[in-house]
VOGU-3710 file (C-alpha; in Angstrom, 3 decimals, decimal comma):
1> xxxxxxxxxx> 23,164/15,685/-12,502  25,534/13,084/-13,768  28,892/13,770/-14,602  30,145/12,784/-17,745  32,662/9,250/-16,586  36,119/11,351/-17,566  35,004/14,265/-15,245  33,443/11,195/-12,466  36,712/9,026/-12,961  39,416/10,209/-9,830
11> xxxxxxxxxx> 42,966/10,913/-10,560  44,978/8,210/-11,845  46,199/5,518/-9,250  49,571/3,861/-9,105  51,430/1,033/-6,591  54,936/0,558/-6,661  56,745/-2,648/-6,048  60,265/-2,599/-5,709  62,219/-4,797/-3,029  65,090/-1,813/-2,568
21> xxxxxxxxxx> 63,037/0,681/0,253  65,484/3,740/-0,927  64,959/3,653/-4,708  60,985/3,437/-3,848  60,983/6,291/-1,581  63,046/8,222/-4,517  60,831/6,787/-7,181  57,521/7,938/-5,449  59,090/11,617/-4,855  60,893/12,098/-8,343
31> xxxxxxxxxx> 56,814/11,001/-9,680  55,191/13,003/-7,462  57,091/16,236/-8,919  56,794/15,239/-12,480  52,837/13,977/-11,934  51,128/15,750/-8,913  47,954/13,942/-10,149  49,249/10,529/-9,668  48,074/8,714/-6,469  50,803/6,073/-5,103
41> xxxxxxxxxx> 48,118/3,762/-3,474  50,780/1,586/-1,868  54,863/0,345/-1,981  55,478/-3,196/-1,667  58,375/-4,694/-1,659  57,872/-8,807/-3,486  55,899/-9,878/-6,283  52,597/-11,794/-4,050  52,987/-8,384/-1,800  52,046/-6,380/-5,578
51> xxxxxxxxxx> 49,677/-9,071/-7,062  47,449/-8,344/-3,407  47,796/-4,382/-4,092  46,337/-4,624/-7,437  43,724/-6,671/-6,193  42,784/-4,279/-3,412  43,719/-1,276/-5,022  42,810/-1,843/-8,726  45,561/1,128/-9,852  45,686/2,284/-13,226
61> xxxxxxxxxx> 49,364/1,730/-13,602  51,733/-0,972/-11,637  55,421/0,095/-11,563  57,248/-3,184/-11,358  60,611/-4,141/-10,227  62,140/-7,010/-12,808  63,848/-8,842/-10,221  61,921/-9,224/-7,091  61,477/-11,679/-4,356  58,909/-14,508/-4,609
71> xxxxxxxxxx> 57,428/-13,199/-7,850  59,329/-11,126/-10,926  58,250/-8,378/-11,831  57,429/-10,333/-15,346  55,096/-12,742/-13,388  53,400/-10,445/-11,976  53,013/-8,851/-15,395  51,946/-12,021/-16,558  49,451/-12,528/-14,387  47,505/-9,526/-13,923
81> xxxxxxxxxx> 46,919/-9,479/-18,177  45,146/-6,077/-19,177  44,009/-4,715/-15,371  45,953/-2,223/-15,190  48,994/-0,571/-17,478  52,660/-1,929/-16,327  55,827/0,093/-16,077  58,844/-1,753/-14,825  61,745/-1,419/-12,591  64,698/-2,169/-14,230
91> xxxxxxxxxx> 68,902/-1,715/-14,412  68,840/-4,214/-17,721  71,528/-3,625/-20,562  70,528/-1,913/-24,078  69,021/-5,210/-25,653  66,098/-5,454/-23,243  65,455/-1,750/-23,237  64,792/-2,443/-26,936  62,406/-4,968/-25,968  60,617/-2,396/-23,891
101> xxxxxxxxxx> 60,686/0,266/-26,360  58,609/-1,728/-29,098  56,374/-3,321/-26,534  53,058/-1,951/-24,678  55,019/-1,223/-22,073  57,368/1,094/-20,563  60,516/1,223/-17,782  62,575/2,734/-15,668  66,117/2,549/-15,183  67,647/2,185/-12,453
111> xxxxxxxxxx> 68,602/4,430/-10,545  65,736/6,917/-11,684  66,617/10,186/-13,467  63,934/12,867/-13,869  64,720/12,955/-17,449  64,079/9,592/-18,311  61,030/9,501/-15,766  59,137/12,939/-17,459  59,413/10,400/-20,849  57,882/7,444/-18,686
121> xxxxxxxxxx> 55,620/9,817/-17,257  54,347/11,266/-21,001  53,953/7,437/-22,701  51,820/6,647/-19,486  49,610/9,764/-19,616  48,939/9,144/-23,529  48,483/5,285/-22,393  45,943/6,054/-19,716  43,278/7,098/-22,844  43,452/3,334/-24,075
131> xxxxxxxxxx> 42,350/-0,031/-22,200  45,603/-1,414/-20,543  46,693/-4,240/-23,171  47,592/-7,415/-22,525  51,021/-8,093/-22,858  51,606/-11,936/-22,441  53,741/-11,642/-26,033  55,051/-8,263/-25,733  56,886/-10,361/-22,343  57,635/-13,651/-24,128
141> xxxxxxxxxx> 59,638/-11,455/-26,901  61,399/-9,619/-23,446  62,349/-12,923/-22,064  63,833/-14,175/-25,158  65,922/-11,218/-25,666  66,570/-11,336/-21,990  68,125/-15,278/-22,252  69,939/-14,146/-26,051  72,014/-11,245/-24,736  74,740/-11,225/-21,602
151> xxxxxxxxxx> 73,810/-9,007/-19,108  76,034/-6,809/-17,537  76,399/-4,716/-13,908  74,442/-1,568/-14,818  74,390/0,077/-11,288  76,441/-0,902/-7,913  75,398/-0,047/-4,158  78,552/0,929/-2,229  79,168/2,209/1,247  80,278/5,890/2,205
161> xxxxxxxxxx> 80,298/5,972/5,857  76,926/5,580/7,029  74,892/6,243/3,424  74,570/3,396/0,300  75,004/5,375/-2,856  73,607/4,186/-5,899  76,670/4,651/-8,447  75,544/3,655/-12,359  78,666/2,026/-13,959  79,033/5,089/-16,546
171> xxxxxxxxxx> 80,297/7,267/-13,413  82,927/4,576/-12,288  86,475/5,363/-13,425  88,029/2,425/-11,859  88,083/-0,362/-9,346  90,882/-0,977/-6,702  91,281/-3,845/-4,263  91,372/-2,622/-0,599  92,164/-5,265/1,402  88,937/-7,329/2,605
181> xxxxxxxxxx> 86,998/-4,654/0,054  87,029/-3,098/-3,406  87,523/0,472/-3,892  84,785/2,181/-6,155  86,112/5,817/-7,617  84,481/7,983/-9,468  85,197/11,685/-10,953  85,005/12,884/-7,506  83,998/10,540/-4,973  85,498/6,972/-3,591
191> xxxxxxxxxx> 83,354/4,001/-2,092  83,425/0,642/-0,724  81,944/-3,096/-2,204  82,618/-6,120/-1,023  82,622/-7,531/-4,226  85,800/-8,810/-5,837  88,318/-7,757/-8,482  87,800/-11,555/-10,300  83,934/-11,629/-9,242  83,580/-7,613/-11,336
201> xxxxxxxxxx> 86,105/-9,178/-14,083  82,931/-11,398/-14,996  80,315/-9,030/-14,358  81,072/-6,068/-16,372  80,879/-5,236/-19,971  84,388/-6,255/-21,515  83,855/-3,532/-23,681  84,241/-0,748/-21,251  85,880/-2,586/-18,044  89,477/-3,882/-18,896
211> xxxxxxxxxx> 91,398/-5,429/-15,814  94,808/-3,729/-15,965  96,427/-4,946/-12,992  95,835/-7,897/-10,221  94,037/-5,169/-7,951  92,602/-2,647/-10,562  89,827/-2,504/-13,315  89,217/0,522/-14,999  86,555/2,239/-17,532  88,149/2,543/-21,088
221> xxxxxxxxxx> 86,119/5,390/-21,683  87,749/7,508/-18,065  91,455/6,809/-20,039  93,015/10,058/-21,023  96,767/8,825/-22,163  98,689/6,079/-21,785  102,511/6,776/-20,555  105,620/4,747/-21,761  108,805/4,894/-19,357  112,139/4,127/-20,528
231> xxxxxxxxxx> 112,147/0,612/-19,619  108,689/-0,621/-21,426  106,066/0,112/-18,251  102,787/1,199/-18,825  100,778/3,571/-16,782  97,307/5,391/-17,654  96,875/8,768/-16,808  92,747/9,440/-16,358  90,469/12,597/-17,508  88,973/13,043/-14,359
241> xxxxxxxxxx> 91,091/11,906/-11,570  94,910/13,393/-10,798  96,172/9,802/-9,879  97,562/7,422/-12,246  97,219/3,991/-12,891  99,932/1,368/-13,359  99,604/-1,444/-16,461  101,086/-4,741/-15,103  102,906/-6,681/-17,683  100,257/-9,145/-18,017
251> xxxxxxxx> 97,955/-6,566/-19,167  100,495/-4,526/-21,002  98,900/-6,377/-24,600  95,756/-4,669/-24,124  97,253/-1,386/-25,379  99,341/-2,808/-28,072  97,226/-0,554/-30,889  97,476/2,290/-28,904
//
């Protein structure tokens, strides 16, 4: 008896291609709890590496990491047309998630949270029922927006002993310079970069990063109050941490409208 091709066809097929080895493993286990159905047919970690695995493996769906060795995760897009349905990789600011919002395609943000994932996870199950499209304009449009808008540190790696954490920039309440490193504190943990307090300065969104002091950069939004002593010094007192922060005088005008 034949089987009608829905009830024939396997369960749906995936590859991931992301150059970072820890946000793949995480990626494949946070999908395999949210879609038990979904095969992971292979993890590479460069754009050639993923163009061969959809060759071989002819997935359904290619989860793409934007920036990638040898190949972007856009090329490969590019090149594979309609074979299979894309999802990329991705720790771009607001105006390219736009881009990915109105386009055939979806993302995820880096680093993965289940609740943005089950939403991934939905658009791709309802996308599965249609042909993959092709989406050589949907990624012009993305590239444009991608070359109009500044982009801006979204997530940081930092050291804690032996581990890497993966710390978005919304949990950061400020940078310190410690010595040869840079201090990374958040509501209730500390880490080390070895990025710079000038290198950050240009990095992060103005809008929520102010420099405040030679050594120190902190997030607007962690700012509880901001203390005047008797002789005119400034120093910010934080919502989540019991430390305060000193204003040097060449950042004092920042607070001027306070």
């Amino acid at each position: 008896m034949n089987l009608p091709e829905s009830a024939a066809r396997a369960a749906p097929t995936a590859i991931i291609a992301e150059d970072e080895p820890l946000l793949a493993d995480e990626l494949a286990d946070m999908l395999h709890a949210l879609w038990p159905q979904l095969e992971i047919v292979a993890r590479v970690g460069d754009g050639v590496a993923a163009l061969n695995a959809i060759d071989e493996h002819r997935p359904d769906i290619a989860f793409l990491d934007i920036r990638m060795p040898l190949l972007t995760g856009i090329e490969v897009a590019r090149q594979i047309g309609g074979r299979c349905h894309v999802a990329f990789i991705t720790s771009y600011d607001e105006h390219a998630l736009e881009a990915f919002e109105a386009g055939a395609m979806d993302y995820v943000l880096k680093p993965p949270t289940a609740g943005r994932l089950a939403t991934t996870v939905q658009r791709l199950k309802a996308r599965l029922q249609q042909p993959a499209p092709d989406l050589r304009r949907a990624l012009e449009d993305l590239v444009e927006r991608r070359s109009a808008a500044p982009r801006y540190l979204q997530w940081i790696n930092a050291s804690r002993g032996a581990a890497v954490r993966l710390i978005t920039v919304e949990e950061i309440v400020y940078f310190r310079s410690d010595q040869k490193y840079t201090l990374v504190v958040t509501a209730d943990t500390e880490a080390l970069i070895k990025k710079t307090i000038k290198s950050l300065v240009a990095e992060l969104d103005p809008t929520m990063f102010w420099q405040v002091h030679r050594s120190t950069i902190v997030n607007v939004y962690a700012i509880d109050s901001v203390i005047r002593d008797d002789r005119g010094n400034l120093t910010l007192r934080l919502k989540q941490r019991p430390e305060t922060l000193p204003v040097s005088e060449a950042y004092t005008h920042l607070f001027h409208q306070m």
